[in-house]
CHARMM internal coordinates of N, CA and C (Angstrom, degrees):
IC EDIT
DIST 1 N 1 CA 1.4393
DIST 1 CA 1 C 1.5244
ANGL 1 N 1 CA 1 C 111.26
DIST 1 C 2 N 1.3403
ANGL 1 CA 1 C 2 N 115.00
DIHE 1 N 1 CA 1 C 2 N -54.78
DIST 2 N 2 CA 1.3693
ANGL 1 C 2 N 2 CA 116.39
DIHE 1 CA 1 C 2 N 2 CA -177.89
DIST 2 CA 2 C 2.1949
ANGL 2 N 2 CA 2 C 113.77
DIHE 1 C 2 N 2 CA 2 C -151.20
DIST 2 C 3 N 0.8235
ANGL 2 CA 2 C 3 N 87.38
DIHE 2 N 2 CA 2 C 3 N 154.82
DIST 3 N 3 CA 2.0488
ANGL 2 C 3 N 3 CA 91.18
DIHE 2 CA 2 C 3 N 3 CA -179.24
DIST 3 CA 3 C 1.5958
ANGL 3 N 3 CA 3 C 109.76
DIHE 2 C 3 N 3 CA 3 C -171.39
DIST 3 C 4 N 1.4468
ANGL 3 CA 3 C 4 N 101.42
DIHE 3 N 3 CA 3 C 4 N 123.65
DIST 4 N 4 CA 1.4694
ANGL 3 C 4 N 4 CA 96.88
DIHE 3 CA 3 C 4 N 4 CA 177.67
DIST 4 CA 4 C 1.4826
ANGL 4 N 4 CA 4 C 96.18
DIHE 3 C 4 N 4 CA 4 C -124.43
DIST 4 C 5 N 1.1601
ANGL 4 CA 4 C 5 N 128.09
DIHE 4 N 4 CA 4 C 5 N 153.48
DIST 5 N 5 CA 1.5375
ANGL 4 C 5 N 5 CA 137.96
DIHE 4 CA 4 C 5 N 5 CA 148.95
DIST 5 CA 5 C 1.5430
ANGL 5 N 5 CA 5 C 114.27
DIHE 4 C 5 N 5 CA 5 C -118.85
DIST 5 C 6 N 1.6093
ANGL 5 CA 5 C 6 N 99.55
DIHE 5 N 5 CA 5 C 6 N 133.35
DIST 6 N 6 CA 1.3484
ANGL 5 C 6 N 6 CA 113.46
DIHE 5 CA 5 C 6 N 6 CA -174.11
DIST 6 CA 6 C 1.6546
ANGL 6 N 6 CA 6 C 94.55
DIHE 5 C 6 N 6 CA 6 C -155.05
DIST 6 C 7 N 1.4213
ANGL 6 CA 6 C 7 N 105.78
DIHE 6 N 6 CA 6 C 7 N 125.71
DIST 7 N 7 CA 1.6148
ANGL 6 C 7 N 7 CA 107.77
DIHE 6 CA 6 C 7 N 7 CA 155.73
DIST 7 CA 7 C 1.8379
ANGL 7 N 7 CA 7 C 104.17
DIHE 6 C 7 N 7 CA 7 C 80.84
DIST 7 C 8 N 1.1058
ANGL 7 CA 7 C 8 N 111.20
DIHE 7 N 7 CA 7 C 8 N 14.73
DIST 8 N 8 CA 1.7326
ANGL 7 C 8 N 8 CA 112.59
DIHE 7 CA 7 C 8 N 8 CA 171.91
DIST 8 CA 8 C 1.9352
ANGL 8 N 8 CA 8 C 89.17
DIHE 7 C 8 N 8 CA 8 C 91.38
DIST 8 C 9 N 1.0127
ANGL 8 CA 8 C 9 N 118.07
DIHE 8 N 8 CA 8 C 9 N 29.10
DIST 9 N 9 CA 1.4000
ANGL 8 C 9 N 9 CA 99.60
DIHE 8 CA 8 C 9 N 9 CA -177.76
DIST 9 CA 9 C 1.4471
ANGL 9 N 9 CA 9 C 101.11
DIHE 8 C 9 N 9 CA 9 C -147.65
DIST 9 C 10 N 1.8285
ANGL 9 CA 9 C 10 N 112.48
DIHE 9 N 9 CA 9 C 10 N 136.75
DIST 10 N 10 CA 1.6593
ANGL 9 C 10 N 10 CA 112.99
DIHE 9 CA 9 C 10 N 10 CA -161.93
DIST 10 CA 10 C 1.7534
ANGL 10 N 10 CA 10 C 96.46
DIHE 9 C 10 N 10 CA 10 C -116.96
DIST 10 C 11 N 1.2729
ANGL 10 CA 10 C 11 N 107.14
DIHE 10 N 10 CA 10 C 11 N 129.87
DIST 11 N 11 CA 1.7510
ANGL 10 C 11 N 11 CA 97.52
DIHE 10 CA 10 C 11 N 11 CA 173.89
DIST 11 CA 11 C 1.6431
ANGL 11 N 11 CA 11 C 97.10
DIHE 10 C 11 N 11 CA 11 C -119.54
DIST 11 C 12 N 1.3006
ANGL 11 CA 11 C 12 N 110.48
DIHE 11 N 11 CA 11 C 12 N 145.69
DIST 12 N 12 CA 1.5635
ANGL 11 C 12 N 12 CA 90.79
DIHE 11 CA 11 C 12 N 12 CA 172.13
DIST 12 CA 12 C 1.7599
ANGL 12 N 12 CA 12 C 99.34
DIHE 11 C 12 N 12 CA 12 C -164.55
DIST 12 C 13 N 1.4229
ANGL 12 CA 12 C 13 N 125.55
DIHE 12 N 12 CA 12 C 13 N 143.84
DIST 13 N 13 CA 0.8027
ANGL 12 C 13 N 13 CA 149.60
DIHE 12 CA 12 C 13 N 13 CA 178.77
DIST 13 CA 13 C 1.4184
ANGL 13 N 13 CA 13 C 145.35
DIHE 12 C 13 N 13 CA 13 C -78.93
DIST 13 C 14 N 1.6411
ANGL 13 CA 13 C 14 N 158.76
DIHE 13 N 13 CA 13 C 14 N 89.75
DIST 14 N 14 CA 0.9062
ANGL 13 C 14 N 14 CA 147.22
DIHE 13 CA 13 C 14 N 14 CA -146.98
DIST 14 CA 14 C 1.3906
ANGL 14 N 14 CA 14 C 136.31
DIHE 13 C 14 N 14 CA 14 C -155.77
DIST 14 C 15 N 1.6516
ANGL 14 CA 14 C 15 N 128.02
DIHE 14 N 14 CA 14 C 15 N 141.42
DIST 15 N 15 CA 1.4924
ANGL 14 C 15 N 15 CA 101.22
DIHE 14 CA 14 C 15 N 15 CA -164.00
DIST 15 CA 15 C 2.0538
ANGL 15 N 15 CA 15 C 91.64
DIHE 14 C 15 N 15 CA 15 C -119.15
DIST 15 C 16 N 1.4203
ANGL 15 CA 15 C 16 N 84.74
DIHE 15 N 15 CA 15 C 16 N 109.13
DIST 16 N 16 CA 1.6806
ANGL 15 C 16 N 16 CA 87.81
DIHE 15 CA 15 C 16 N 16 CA 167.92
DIST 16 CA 16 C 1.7117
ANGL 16 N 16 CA 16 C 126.97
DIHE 15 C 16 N 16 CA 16 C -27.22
DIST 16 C 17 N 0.6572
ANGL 16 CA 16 C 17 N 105.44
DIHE 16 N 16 CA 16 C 17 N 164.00
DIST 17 N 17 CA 1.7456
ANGL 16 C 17 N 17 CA 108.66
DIHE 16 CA 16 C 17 N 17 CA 159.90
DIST 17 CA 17 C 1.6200
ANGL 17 N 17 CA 17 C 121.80
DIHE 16 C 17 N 17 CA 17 C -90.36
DIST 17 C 18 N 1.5077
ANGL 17 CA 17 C 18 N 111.26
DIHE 17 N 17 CA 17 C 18 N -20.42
DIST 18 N 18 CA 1.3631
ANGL 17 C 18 N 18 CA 132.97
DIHE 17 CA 17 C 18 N 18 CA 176.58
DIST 18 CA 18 C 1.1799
ANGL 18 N 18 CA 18 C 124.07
DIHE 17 C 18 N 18 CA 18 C -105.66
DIST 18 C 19 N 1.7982
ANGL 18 CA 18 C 19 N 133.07
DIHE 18 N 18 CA 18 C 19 N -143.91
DIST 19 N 19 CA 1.0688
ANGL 18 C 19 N 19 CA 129.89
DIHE 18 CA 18 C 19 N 19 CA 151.40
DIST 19 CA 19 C 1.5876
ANGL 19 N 19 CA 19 C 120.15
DIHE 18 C 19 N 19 CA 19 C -61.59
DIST 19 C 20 N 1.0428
ANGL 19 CA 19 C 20 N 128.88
DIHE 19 N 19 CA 19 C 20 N 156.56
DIST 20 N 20 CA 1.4170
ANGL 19 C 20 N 20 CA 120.25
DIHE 19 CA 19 C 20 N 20 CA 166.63
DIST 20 CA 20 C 1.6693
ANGL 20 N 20 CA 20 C 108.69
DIHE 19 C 20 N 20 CA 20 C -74.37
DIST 20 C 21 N 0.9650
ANGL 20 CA 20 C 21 N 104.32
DIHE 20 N 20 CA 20 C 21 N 143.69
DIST 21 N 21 CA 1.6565
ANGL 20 C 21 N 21 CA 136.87
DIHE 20 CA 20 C 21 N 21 CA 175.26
DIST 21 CA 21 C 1.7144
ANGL 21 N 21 CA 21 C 101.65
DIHE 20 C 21 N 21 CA 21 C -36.46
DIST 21 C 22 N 1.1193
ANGL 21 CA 21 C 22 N 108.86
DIHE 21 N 21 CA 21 C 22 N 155.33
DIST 22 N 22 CA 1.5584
ANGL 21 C 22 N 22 CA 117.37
DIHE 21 CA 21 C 22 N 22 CA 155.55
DIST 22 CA 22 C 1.2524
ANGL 22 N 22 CA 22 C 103.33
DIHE 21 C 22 N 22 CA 22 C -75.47
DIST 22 C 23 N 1.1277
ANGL 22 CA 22 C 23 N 110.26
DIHE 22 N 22 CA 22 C 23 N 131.72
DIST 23 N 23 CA 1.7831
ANGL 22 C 23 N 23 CA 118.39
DIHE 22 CA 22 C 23 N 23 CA 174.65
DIST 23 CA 23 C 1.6161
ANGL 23 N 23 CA 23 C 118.48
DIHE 22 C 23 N 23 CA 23 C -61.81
DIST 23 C 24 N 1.4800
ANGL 23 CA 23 C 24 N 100.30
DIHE 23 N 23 CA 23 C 24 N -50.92
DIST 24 N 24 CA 1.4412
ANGL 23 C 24 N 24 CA 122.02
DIHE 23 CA 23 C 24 N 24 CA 173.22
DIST 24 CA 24 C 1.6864
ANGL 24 N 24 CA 24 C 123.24
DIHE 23 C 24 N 24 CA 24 C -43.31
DIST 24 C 25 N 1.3417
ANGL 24 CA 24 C 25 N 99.32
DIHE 24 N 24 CA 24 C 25 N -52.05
DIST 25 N 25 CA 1.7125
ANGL 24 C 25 N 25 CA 137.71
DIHE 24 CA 24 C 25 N 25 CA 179.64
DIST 25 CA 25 C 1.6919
ANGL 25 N 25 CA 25 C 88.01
DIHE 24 C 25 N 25 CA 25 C -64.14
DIST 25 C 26 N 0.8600
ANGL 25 CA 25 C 26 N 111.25
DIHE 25 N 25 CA 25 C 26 N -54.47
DIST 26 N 26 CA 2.0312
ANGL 25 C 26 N 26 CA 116.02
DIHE 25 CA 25 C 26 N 26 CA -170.51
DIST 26 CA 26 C 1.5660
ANGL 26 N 26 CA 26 C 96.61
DIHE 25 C 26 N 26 CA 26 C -63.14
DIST 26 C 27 N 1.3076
ANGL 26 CA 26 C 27 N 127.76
DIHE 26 N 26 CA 26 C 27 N -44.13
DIST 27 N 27 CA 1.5120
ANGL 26 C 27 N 27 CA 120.78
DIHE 26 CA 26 C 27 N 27 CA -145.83
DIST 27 CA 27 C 1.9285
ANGL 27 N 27 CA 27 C 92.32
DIHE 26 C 27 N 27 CA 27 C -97.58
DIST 27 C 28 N 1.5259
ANGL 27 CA 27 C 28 N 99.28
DIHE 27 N 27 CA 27 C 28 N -29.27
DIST 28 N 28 CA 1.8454
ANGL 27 C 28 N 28 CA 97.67
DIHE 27 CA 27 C 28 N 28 CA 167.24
DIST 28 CA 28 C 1.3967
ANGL 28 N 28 CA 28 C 105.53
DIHE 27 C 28 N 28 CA 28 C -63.37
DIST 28 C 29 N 0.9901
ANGL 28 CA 28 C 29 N 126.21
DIHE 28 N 28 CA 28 C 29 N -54.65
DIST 29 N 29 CA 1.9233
ANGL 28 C 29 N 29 CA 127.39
DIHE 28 CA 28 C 29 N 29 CA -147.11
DIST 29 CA 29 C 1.7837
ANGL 29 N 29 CA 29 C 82.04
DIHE 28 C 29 N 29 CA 29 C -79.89
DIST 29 C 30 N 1.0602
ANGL 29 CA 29 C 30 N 136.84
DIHE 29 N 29 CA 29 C 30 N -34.85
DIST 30 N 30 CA 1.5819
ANGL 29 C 30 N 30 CA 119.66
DIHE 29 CA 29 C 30 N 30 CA 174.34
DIST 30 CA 30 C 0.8661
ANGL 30 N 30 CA 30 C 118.81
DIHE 29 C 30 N 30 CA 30 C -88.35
DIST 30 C 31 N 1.3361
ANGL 30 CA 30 C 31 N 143.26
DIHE 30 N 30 CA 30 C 31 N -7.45
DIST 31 N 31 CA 1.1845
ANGL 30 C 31 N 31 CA 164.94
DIHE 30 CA 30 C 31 N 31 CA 177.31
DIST 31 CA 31 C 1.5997
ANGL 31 N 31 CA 31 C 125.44
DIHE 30 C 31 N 31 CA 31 C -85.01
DIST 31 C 32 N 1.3201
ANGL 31 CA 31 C 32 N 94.06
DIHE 31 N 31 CA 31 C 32 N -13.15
DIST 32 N 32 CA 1.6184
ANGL 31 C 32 N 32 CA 124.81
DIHE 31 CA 31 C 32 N 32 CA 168.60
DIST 32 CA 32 C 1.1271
ANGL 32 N 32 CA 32 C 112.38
DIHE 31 C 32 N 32 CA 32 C -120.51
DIST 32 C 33 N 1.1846
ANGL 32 CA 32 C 33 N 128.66
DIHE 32 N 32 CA 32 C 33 N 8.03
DIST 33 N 33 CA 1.1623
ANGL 32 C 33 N 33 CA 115.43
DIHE 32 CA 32 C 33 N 33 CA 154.54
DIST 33 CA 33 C 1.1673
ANGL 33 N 33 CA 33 C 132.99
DIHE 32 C 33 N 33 CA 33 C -100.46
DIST 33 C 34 N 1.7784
ANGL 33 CA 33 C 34 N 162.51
DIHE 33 N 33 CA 33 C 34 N 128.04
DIST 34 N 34 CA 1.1410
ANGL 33 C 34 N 34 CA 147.43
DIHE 33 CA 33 C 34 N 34 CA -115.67
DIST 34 CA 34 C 1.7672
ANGL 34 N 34 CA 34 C 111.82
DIHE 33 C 34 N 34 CA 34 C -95.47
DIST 34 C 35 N 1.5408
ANGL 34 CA 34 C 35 N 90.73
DIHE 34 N 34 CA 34 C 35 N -8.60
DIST 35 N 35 CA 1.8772
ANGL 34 C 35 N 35 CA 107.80
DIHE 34 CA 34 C 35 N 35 CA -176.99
DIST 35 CA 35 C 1.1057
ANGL 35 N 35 CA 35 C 108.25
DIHE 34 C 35 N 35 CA 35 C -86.74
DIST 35 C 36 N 1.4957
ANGL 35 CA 35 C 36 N 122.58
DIHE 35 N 35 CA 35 C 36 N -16.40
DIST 36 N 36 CA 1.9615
ANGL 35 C 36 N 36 CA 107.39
DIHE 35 CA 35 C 36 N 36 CA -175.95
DIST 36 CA 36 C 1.3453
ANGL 36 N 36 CA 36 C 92.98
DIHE 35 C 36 N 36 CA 36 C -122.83
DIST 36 C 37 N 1.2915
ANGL 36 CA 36 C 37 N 100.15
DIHE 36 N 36 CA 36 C 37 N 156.81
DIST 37 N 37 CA 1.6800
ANGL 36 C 37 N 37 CA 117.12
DIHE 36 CA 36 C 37 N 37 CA 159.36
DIST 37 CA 37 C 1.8211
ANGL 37 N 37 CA 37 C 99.73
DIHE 36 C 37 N 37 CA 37 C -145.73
DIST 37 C 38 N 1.2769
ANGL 37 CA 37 C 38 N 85.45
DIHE 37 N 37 CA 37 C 38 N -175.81
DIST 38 N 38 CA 1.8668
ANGL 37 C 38 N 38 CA 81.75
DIHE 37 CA 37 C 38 N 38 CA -167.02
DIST 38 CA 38 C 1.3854
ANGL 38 N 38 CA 38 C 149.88
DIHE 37 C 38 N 38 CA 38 C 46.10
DIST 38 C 39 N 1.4956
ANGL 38 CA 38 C 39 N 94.91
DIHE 38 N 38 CA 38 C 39 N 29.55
DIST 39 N 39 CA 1.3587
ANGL 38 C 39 N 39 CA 124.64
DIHE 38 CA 38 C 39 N 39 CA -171.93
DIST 39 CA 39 C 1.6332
ANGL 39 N 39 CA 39 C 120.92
DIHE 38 C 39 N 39 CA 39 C -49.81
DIST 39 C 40 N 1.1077
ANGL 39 CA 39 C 40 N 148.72
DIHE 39 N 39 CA 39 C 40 N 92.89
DIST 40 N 40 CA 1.6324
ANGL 39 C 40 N 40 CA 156.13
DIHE 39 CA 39 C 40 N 40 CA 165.67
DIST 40 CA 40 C 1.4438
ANGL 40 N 40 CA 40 C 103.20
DIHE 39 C 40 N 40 CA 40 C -91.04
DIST 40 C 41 N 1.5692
ANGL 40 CA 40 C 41 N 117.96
DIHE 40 N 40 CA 40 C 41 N 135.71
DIST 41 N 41 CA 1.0083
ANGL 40 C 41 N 41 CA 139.69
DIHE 40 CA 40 C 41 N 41 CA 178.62
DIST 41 CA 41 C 1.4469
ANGL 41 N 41 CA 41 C 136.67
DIHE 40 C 41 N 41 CA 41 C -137.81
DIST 41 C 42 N 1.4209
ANGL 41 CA 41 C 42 N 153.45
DIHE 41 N 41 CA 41 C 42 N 82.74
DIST 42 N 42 CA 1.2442
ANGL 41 C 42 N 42 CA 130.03
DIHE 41 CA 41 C 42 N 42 CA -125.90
DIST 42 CA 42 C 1.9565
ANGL 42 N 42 CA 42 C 95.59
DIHE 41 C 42 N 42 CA 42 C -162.59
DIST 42 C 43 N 1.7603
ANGL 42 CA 42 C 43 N 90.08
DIHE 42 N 42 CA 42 C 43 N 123.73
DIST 43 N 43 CA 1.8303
ANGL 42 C 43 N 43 CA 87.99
DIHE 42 CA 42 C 43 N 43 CA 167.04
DIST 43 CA 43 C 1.3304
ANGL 43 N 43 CA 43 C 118.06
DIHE 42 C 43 N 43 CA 43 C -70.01
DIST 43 C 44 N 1.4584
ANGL 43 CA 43 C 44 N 122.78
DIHE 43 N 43 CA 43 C 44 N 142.31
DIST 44 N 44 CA 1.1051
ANGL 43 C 44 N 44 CA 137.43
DIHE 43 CA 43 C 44 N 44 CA 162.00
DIST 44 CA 44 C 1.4618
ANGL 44 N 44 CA 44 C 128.51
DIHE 43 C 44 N 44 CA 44 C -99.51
DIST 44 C 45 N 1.7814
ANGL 44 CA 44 C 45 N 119.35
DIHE 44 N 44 CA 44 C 45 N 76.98
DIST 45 N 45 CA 1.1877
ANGL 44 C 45 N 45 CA 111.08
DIHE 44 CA 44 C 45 N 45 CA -173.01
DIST 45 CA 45 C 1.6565
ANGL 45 N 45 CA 45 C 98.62
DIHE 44 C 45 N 45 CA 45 C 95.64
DIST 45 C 46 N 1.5250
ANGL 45 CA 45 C 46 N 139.58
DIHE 45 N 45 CA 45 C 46 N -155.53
DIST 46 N 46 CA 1.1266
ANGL 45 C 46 N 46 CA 152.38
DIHE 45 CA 45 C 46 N 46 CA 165.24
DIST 46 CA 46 C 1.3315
ANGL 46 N 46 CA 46 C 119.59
DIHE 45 C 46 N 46 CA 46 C -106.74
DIST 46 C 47 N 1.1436
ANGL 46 CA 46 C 47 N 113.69
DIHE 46 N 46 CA 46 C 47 N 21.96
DIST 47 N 47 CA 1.3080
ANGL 46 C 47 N 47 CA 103.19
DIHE 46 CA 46 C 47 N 47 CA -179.31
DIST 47 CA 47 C 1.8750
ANGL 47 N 47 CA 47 C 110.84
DIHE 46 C 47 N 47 CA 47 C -162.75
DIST 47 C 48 N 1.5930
ANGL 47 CA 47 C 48 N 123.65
DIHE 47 N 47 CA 47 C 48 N 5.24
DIST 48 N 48 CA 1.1962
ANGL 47 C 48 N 48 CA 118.54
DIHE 47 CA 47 C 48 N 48 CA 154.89
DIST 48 CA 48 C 1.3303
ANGL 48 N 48 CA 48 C 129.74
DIHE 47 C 48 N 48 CA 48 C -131.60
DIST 48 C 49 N 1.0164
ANGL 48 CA 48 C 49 N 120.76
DIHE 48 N 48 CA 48 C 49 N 129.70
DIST 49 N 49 CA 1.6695
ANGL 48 C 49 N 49 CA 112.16
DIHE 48 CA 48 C 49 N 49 CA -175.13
DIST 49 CA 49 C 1.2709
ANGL 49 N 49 CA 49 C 109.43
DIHE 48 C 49 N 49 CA 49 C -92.98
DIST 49 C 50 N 1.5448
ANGL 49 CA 49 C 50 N 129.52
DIHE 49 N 49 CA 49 C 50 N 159.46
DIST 50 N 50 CA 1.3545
ANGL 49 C 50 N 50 CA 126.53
DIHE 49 CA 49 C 50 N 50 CA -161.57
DIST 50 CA 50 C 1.7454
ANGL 50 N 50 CA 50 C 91.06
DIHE 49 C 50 N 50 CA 50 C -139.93
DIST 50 C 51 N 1.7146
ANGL 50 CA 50 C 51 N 121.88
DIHE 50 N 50 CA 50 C 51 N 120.76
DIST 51 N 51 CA 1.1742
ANGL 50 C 51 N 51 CA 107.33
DIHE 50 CA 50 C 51 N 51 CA 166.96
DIST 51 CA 51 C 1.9474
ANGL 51 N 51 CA 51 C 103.60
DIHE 50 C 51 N 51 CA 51 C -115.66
DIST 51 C 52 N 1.5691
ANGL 51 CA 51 C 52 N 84.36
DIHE 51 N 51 CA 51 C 52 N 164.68
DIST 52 N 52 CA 1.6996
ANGL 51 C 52 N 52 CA 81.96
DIHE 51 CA 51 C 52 N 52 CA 177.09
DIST 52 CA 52 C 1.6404
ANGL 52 N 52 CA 52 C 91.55
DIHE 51 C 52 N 52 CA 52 C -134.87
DIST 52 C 53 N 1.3569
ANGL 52 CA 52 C 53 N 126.25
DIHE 52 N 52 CA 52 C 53 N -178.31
DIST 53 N 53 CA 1.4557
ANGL 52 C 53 N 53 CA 120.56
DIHE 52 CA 52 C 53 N 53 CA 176.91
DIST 53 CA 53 C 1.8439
ANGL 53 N 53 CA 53 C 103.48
DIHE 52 C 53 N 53 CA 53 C 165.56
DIST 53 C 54 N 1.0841
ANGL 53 CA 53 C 54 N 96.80
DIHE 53 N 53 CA 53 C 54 N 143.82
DIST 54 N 54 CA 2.0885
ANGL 53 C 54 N 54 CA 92.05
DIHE 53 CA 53 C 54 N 54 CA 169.32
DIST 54 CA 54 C 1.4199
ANGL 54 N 54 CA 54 C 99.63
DIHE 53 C 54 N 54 CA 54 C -98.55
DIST 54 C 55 N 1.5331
ANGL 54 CA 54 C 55 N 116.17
DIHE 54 N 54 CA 54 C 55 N 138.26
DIST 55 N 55 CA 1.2760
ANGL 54 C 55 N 55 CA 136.80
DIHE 54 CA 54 C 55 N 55 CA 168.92
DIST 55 CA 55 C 1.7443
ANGL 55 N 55 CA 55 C 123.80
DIHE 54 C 55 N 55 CA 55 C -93.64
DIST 55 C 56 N 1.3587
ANGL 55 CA 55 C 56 N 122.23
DIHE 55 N 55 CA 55 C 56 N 98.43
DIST 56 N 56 CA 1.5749
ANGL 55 C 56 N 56 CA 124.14
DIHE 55 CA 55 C 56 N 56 CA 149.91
DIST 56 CA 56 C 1.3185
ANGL 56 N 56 CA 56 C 118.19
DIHE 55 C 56 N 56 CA 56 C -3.76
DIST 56 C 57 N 1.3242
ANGL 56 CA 56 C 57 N 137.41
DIHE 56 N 56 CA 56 C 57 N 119.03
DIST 57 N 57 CA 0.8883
ANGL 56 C 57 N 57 CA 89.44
DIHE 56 CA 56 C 57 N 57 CA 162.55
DIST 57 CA 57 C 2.0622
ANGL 57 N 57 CA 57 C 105.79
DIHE 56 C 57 N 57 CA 57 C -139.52
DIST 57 C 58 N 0.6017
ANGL 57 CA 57 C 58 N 106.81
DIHE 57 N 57 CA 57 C 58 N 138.56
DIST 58 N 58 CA 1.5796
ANGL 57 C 58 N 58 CA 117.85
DIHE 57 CA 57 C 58 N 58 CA -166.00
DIST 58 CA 58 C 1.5174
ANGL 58 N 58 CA 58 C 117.71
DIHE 57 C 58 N 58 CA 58 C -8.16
DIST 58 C 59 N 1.4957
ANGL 58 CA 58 C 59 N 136.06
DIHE 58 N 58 CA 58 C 59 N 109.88
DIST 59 N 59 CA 1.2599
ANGL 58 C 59 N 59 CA 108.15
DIHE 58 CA 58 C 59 N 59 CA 160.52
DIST 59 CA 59 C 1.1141
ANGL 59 N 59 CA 59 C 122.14
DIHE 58 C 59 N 59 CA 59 C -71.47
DIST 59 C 60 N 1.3537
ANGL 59 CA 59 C 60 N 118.53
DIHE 59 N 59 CA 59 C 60 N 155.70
DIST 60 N 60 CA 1.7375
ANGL 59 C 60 N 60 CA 136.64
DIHE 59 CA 59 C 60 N 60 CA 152.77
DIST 60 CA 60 C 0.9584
ANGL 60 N 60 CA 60 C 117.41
DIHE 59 C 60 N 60 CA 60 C -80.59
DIST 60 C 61 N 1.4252
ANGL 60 CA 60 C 61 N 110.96
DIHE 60 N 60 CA 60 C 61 N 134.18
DIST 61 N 61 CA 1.3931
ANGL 60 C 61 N 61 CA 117.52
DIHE 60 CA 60 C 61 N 61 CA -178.68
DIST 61 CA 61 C 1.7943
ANGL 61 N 61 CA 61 C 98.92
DIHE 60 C 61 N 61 CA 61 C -95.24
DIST 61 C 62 N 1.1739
ANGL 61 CA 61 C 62 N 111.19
DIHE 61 N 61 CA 61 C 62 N 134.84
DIST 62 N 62 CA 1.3074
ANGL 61 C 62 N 62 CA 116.83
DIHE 61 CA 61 C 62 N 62 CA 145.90
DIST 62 CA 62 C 1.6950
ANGL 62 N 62 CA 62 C 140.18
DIHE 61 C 62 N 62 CA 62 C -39.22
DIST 62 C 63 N 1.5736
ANGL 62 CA 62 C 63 N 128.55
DIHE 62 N 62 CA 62 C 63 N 81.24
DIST 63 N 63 CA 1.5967
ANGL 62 C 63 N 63 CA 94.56
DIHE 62 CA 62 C 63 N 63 CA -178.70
DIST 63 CA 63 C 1.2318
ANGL 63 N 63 CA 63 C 144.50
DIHE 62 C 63 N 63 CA 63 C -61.87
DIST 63 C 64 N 1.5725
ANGL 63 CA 63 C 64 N 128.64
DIHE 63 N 63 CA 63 C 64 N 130.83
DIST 64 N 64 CA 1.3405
ANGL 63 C 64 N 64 CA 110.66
DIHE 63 CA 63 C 64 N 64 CA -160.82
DIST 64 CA 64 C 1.7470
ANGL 64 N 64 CA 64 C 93.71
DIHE 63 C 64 N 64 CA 64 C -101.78
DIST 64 C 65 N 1.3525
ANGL 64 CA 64 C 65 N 107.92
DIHE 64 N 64 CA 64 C 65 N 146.35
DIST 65 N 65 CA 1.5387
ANGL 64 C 65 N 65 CA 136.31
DIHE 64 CA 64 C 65 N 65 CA -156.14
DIST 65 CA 65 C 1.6610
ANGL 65 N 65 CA 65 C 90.00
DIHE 64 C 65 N 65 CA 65 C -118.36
DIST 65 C 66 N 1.2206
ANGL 65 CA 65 C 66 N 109.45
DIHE 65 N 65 CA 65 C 66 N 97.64
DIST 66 N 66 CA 1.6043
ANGL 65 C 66 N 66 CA 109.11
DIHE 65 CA 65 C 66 N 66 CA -178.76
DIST 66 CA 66 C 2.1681
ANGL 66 N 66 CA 66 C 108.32
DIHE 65 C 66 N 66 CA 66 C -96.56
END
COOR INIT
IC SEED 1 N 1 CA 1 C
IC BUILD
């Protein structure tokens, strides 16, 4: 439905095809993964879930030119 990223941080919006998700279950399985921290998760109504979370996001290495 909707997702913005701004500032290392992803919120994004969605209406399953099914029941909505365990919220809890959503904020573990991203929460284990090494790219999110600060995971929020929350139904909206019966039918959209809303996640928010800060995203890792890769350093670059510099090449060094010897």
């Amino acid at each position: 439905m909707r997702w913005a990223y701004r500032d290392g941080r992803l919120e994004l919006s969605w209406e399953p095809e099914g029941p909505l998700p365990d919220s809890t279950r959503v904020i573990t399985a991203l929460e284990e993964a090494a790219r999110f921290g600060d995971v929020q998760a929350q139904a909206r109504g019966n039918t959209v879930m809303e996640i928010s979370t800060r995203v890792a996001t890769a350093r670059r290495e510099e090449p060094v030119n010897d």
